[in-house]
N, C-alpha and C positions, 0 to 999 in steps of 0.2 A: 657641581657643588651649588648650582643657585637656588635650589631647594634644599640644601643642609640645616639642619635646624642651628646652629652657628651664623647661617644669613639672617636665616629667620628673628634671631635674637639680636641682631646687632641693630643698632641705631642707623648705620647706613652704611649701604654694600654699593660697591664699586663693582662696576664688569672689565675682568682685565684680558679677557682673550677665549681662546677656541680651547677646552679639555687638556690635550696635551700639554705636558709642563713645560714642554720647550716656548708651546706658544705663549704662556702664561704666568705663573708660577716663578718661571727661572729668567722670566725677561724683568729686571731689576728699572729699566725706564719704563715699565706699566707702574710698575707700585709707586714710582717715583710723581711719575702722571698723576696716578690714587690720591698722595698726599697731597698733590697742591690742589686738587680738585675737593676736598674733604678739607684743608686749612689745617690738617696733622702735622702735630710740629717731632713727633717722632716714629719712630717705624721698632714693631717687635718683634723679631725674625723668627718666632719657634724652634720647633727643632730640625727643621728639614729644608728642601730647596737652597736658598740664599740664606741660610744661617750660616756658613763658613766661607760666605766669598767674598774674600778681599776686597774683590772690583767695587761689590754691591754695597759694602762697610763706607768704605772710602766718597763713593758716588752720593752715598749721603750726607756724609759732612762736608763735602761741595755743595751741596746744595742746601743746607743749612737746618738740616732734618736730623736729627737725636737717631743713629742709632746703637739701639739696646740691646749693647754687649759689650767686647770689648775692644778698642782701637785696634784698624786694620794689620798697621803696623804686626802687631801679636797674633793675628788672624794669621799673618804672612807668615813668619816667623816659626810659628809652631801648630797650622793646620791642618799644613800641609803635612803627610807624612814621613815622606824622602825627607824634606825641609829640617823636619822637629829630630829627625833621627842626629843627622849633621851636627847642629845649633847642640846639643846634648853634648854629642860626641866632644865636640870644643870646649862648650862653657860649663858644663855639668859633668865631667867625667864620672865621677862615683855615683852614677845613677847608670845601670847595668842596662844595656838593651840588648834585646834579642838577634842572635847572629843573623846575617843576610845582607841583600844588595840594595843600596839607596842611590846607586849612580843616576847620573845622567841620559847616557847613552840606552834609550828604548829600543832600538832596533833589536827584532823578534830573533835573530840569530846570537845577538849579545847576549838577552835575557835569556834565552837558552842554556846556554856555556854558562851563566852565573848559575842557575839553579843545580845542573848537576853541579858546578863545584859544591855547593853548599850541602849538595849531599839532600836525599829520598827520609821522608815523604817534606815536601817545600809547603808553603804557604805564600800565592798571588794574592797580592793586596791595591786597590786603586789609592793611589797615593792622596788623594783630594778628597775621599770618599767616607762614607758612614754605613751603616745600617746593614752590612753583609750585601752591600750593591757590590759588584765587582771584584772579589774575594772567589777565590778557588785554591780544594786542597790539593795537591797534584803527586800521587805516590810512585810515576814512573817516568822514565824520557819521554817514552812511546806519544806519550797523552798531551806534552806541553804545550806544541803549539797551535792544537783544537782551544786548550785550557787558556792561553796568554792571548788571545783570538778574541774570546768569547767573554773575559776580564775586560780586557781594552773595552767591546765596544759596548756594555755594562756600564762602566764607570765614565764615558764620555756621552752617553745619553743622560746620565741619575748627574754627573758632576760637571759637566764641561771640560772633562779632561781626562786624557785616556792615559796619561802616567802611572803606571805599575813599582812598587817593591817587590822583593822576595824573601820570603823568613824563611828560619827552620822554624818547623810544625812541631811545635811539642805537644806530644799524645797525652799527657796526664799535667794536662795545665787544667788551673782553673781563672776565671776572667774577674779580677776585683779592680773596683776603680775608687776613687778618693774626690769625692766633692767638693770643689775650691770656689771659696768666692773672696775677689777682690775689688780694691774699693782706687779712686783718685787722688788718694793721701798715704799711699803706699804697702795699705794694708791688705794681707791676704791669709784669709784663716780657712781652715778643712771643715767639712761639716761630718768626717766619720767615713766609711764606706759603705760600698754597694756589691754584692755577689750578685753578678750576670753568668754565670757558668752554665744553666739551663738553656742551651740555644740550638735552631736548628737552619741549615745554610746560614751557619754563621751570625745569624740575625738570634736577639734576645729572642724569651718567651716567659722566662720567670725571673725576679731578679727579687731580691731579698736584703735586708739590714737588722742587725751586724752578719757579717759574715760568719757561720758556722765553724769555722776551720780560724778564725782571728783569736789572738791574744794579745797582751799589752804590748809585748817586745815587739810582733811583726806590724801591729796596726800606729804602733810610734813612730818607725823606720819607713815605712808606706806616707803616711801621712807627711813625715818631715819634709821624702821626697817630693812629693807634691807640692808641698810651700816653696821651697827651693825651686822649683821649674816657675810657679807663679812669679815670686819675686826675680825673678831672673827676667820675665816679659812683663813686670812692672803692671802686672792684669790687671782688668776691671771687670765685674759683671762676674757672670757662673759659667764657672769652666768644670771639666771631669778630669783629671789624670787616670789613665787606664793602664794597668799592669795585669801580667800574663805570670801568675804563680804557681811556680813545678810544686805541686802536692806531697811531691817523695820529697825532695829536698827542701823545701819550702822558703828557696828564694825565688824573688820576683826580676823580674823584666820589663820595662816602659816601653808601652804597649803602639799609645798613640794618644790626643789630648785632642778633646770636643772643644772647642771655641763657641760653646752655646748650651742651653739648658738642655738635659737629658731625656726623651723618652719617662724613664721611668723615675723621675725627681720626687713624685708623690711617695715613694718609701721613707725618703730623708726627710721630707718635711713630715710625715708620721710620727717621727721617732726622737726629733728634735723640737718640734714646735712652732719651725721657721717655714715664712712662704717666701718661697727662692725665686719668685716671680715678682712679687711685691720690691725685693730685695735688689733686682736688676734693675729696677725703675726706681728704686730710690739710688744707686750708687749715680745711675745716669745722669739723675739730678745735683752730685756731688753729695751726697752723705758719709759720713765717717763713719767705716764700721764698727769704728774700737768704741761707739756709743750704743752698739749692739748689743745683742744677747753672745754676738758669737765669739767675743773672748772668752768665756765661761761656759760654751757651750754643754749640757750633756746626753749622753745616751738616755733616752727612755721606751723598755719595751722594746717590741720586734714588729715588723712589718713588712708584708710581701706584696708586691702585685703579679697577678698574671693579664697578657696579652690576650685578646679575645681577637681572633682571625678569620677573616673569610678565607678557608682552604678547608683539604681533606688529607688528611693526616696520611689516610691509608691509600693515597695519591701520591706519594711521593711528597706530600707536603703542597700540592698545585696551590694557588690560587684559584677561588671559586665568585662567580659576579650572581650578581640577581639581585633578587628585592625581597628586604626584609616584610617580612608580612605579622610578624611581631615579636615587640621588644620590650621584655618586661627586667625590670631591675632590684635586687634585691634589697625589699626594703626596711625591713622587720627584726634586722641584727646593728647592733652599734660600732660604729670606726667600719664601716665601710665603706669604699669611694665610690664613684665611676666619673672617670674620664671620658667622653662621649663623644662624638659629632652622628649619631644617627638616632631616629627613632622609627617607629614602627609607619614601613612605608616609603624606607628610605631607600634608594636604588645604590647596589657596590658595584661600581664601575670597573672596566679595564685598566683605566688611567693613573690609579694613585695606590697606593700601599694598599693591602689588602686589611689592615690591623682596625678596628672598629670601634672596640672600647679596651679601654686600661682598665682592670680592678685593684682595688688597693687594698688590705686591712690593715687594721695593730691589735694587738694584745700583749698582755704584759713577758709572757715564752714564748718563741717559736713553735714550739710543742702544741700551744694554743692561735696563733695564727693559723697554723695550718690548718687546726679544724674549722676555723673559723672561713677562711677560705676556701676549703671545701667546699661549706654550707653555704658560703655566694656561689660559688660555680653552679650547686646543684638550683638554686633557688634563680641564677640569670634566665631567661627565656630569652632565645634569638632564630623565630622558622622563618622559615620559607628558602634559606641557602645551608648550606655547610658549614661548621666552624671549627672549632678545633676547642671545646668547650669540654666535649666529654674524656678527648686525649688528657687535658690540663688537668681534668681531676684524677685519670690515672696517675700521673705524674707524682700529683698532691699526693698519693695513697701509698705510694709505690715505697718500702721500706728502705733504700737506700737513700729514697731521698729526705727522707724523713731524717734517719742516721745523720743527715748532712756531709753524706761523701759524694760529693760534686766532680764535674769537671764537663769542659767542654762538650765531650763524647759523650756524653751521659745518655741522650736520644739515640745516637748510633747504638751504643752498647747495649742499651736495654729495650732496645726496639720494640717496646710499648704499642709503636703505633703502627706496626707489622703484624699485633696482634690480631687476626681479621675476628669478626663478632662468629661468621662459620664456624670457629673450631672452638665454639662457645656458644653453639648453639642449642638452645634451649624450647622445647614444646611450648612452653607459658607465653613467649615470646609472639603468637601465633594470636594470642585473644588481644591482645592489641588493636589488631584489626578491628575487634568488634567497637573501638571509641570513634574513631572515624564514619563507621557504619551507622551510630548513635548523633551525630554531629550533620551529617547529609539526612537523615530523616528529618529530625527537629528542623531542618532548615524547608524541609519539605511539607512539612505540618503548616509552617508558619507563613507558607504561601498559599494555603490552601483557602479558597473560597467558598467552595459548594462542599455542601454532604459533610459539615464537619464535627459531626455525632459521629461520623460510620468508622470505625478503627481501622489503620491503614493493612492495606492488602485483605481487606473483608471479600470474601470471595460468596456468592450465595451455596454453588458446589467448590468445595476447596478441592485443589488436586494438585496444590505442588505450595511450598513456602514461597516469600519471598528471599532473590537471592540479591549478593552482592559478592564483589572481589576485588582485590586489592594484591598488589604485588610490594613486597617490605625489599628493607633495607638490603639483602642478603638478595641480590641480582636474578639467582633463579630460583628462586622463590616464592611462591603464590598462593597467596590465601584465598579462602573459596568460604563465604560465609550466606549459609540458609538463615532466615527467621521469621517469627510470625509476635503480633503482640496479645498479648496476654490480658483478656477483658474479662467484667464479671458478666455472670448468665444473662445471658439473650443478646451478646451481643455486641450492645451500643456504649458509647464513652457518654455517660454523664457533662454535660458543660462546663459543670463544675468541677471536673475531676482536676488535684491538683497535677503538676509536673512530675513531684517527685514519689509521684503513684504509678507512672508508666512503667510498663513490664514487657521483657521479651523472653522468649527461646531462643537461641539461637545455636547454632552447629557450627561449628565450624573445621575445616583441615586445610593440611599445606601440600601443595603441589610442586612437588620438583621437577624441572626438564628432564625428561629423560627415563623417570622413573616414575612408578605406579604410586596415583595418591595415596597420601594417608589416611587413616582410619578418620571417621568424621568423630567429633569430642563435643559432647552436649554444655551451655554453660545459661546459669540463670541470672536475667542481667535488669537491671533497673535505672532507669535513667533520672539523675535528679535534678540542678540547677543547670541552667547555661545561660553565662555569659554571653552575647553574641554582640563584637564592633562593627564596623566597618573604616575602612580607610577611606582617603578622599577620591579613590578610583573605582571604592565602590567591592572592593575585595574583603572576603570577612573572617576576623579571625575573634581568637577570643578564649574562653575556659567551661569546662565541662566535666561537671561532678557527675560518675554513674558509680553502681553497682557488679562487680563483678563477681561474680560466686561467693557473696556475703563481704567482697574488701570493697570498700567504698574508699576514693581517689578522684582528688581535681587531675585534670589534665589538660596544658595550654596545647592551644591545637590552630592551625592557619593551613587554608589550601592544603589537606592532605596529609599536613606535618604534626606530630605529635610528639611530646614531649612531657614526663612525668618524672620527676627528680633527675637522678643521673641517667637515666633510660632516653635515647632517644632513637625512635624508628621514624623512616619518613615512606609515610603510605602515597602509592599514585593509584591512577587508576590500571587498569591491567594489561589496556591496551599500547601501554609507552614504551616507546622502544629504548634499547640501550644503544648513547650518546659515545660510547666509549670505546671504539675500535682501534684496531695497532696504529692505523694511517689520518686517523680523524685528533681535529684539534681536541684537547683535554679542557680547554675554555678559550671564551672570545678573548680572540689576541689579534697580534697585528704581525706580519710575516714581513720581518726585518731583511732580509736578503737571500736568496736563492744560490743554493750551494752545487748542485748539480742541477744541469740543465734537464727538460723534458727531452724525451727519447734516449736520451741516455741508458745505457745497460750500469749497472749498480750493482756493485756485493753488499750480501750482509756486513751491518756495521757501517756502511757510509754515508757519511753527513749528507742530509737533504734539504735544509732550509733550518735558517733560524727565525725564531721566534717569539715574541714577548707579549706578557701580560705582567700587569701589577708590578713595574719595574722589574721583574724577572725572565731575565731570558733561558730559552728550553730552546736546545736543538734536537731536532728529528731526525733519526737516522732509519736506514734501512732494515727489516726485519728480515731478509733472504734476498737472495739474487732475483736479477730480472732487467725489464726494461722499464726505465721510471714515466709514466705520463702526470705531470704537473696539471694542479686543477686552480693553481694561485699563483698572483704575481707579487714582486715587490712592492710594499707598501698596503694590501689590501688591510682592510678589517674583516674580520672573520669572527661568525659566531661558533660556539661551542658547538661540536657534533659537526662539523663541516668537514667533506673529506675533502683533503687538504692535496693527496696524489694518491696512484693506483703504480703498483709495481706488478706485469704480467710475465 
């Protein structure tokens, strides 16, 4: 992070340790060191790492540093999950929660025998936990204890604590939660709700206000609940109550309670007016809310944000690292956000969430948010890695969700991002190629010193075009592009001649493994403005208006990557190999423990090593019998495309 543009901005940055969050991040005597080193008289825990840890609440008011949330006490009380479920059970009865096991007793054979009792398919949850860290759905015995395994040691690296619950998993829930804020003089008012039911591994992706599916009667009874759990821990600062709502029946369940501001709080404040951040650091400072706006609160308008991810959707969802090579944001439509820490040239590590940017809009219908959100998705630029940009506009388009018939499943169910581009593939798809092709000339032009009257590829006997090739998105697939430019008689380019005068031919077809090229397809192309950057390591990205068969199209383009509204192809060159074999890592990760030893004989299906990136662990298992040779120990780091073992 010491080149995040958030350093960059800050008035002055502290160094608190080595990448890892254990060494840094979640070590609460660094920050603690930070502040007296910086003369901060408070600490504002965001939404991750030490925002729910007791220890780190309490460690500051020993030391006499403000922190901005609420007393440890409530942290303890209701953070925890097992904890919050109990403390309800007791002092809240009439507030419903979800069947399952909140004991004590962890041993892996207990929580076995509770989950069947509770009856298929369960939900493992890390008691301490947020963000879909340590969460698994588990639909049979068979699976439990790879699933309560690989739970545990999730939530003990993301939380400090490898305590599990066990729910029943309800299939047609949706995830609404109620935004609470309380103050030092007793007061605790809601600020409305949030629809989080768009998520995948349990982790948000869209979340939305008012909910689709609310009316007066259920969003009263929701809300009351909520003041009643605040008042009951007497809270200060912004908390969420989260409720899990059967869609058929349309009662709710209390779900679990954030002791910290939310991920996705820019909807509420959209739709309200209020900055919920502002708001924690005034209560901290003792302010009485009832001198607020928020006794009178009201609804204004609709408001959504989506999650902008480094992963590939059609990955299983992986996590994907590299460097962005450019980040453009949309800027030319009104009420919309971005939430940031990167910009063009920013490196996405192994180490920390994969999530990049927040977008937010409003408009005054949901009907109109959404197009509106659309129009940022297609108008964000983010190359040089993967993200999950063009999934999120499916989603947005996708008529169900338009309808506003949600729920958890929603991703599983309409498997969107199973969708592969293959069985949607298109010819047109193919002249793409020729923008990249236009984009490495110009680049070529503009280094050129000698002879630069003579038109590129001037041959005195000409006997062949110039060619180029590129292999797209669509794995084996290769495009194969001839061209020549297009001068007037005798020749030579005028000095003078502008840019948006250059002309080519060009041919091109696509080459599939295995099978006889395609037919070559003639296209007439013109090349007009380019933008051309560079970053500070001297890599160049930028935009590039041509001509293609009379449609004329900007298109943001970086190292190979191209990008033109919701269209994204990413061109290499044609010699690159594919990274992505059964036994090879799917990105740089770090090989958390070795599950069967090297020489080992192995059946299909047995666990071989686990594995983590972006706080998400991935176990590898075996694709056929054999004998396993290990190519990695405990603890390495490993890049993307490293084979990882050999099964013979």
């Amino acid at each position: 992070d010491q080149n995040a543009p958030f350093v960059r901005m800050a008035d002055e940055a502290v160094f608190i340790g080595p990448s890892p969050s254990s060494e840094s991040y979640l070590c609460g005597d660094k920050i603690l060191d930070a502040c007296r080193t910086t003369g901060a008289d408070a600490v504002h825990p965001g939404y991750g790492f030490l925002s729910e840890n007791t220890d780190f609440a309490k460690a500051c008011t020993d030391a006499g540093i403000n922190f901005i949330g609420p007393q440890p006490e409530s942290i303890l009380a209701i953070g925890d999950k097992i904890a919050s479920k109990n403390l309800l059970a007791a002092k809240e009865p009439s507030i419903p929660l979800v069947p399952g096991y909140n004991g004590g007793d962890q041993d892996i054979d207990n929580l076995i025998q509770q989950a069947i009792k509770i009856e298929f398919p369960v939900l493992l949850k890390a008691s301490a936990g947020g963000g879909g860290k340590g969460m698994r759905i588990v639909d049979e015995a068979s699976a439990l204890k790879d699933e309560i395994d690989m739970a545990k040691s999730e939530a003990l690296r993301s939380f400090g604590s490898d305590r599990l619950l066990i729910e029943k998993y309800i299939s047609t829930a949706r995830h609404i939660e109620i935004q609470i804020m309380g103050d030092k003089h007793g007061n605790v008012y809601h600020c409305f709700e949030r629809e989080c039911s768009i998520q995948r591994r349990h982790q948000k992706v869209i979340e939305e206000t008012p909910s689709p599916m609310m009316d007066d009667r259920l969003r009263h009874e929701m809300t009351s609940a909520a003041i009643k759990i605040g008042k009951l821990l007497k809270y200060e600062g912004a908390g969420t109550v989260e409720f899990i709502v059967d869609d058929l029946t349309r009662k709710f369940y209390f779900l679990e309670m954030n002791t910290r501001l939310q991920v996705e709080h820019p909807v509420t404040e959209m739709v309200t007016g209020l900055d919920l951040v502002e708001l924690q650091i005034l209560v901290a400072q003792g302010f009485d809310l009832s001198q607020s706006q928020l006794p009178n609160l009201k609804l204004n308008g609709s408001s959504i944000e989506c999650r902008l991810y480094a992963e590939d959707p059609e990955n299983d969802f992986l996590p994907c690292t590299g460097k962005i090579r450019r980040w453009k944001q949309c800027s030319n439509v009104e009420h919309v956000r971005y939430d940031s820490g990167i910009d063009t040239g920013s490196e996405i590590s192994i180490f920390y969430d994969p999530m990049i940017s927040k977008i937010s809009v409003w408009a005054p219908t949901r009907a109109q948010a959404i197009q509106k959100m659309t129009l940022a998705m297609q108008e964000t630029v983010a190359l040089g890695l993967t993200t999950n940009r063009k999934f999120l506009i499916q989603v947005l388009r996708h008529p169900r969700f338009q309808a506003g018939r949600l729920s958890t499943r929603f991703i599983d169910e309409e498997a969107i991002h199973k969708k592969k581009d293959a069985d949607n593939y298109n010819e047109g798809e193919d002249r793409l190629a020729i923008v990249p092709l236009l984009w490495l000339w110009h680049q070529r032009e503009q280094a050129r010193t000698e002879l630069r009257y003579v038109p590129s590829g001037w041959r005195y006997v000409k006997y062949k075009k110039q060619q180029d090739g590129y292999v797209g998105e669509i794995a084996d697939r290769t495009v194969e592009l001839q061209y020549e430019q297009v001068v007037k008689p005798g020749g030579w380019v005028p000095p003078n001649q502008k840019l948006a005068e250059k002309k080519f031919k060009v041919s091109y077809r696509s080459v599939v493994t295995g099978q006889e090229p395609g037919a070559w397809r003639e296209a007439d192309v013109g090349l007009g403005r380019v933008q051309l950057e560079e970053d500070e390591l001297g890599d160049r990205h930028g935009v590039l208006r041509c001509t293609i068969d009379g449609v004329t199209r900007d298109y943001n383009i970086a190292n190979g990557s191209i990008e033109q509204a919701s269209t994204e192809v990413t061109l290499e060159a044609s010699a690159e190999e594919d990274v992505y074999s059964p036994y090879t890592a799917p990105m740089p990760c770090k090989i958390l423990k070795i599950l069967t030893p090297s020489g080992a004989t192995v059946k299909k299906n047995q666990a071989i090593l686990t594995m983590e990136s972006m706080k998400t662990e991935v176990r590898l298992y075996a694709r056929h019998d054999g004998v396993l040779i290990l190519n990695v120990a405990e603890g390495d780091m490993i890049e993307a495309g490293f084979t990882l073992c050999d099964i013979n």
